[in-house]
C-alpha positions in Angstrom: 17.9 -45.9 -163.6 19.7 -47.7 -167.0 18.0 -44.5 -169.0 19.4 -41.6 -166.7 23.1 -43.4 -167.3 22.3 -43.7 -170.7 21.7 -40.1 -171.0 23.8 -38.8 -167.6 26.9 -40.1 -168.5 27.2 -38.5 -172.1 26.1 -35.3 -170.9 29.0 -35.0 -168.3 31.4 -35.9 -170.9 30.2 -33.5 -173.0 30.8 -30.6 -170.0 33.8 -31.3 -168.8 34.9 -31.2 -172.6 33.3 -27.8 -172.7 35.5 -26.8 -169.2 38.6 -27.7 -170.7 37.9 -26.0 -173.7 36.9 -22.3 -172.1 39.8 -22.9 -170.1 42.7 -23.5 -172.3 40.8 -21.3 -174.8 40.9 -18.5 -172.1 44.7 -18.6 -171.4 47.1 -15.3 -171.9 50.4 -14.7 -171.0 50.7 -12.5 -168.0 52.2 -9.8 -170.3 49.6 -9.6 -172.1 47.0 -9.4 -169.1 49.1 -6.7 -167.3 50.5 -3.1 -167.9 53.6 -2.5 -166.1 54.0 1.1 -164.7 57.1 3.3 -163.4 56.6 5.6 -160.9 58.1 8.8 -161.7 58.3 10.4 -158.4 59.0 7.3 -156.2 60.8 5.2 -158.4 58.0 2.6 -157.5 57.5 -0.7 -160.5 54.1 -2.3 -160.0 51.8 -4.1 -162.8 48.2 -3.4 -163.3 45.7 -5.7 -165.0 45.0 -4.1 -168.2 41.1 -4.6 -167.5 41.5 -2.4 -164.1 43.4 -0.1 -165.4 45.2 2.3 -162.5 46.9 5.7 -163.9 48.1 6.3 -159.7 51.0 4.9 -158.1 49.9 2.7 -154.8 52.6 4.3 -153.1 52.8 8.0 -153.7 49.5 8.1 -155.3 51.5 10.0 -158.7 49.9 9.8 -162.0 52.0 7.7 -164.1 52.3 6.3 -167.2 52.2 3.1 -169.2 55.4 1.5 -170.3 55.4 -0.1 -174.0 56.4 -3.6 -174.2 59.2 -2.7 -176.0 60.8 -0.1 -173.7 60.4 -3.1 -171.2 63.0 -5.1 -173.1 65.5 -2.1 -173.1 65.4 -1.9 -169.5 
């Protein structure tokens, strides 16, 4: 029983250090995760993870394009 706390407990440690790590490793800012698109046709705004991308509005079914980050800021 003393040996599998001997060799149990570091072992946990050592994953939940890897946990944290991937998870703060893996951490974007939304913008960066999404695209946001403009409707032409409906006027309709939705975002669309950039790893799914979607070239059809939701509502109207369009095909639409991507916004650049910086025309975002003019807006």
């Amino acid at each position: 029983m003393m040996v599998m706390l001997w060799v149990g407990l570091p072992l946990l440690g050592l994953a939940v250090l890897a946990l944290v790590e991937r998870v703060r490793s893996g951490y974007r800012p939304l913008r960066e995760r999404e695209q946001i698109h403009f409707c032409g046709h409906c006027g309709h705004v939705y975002a669309v993870l950039v790893r799914r991308p979607m070239d059809r509005c939701p509502r109207c079914g369009t095909v639409n394009d991507v916004l650049a980050v910086n025309e975002q800021s003019r807006l």
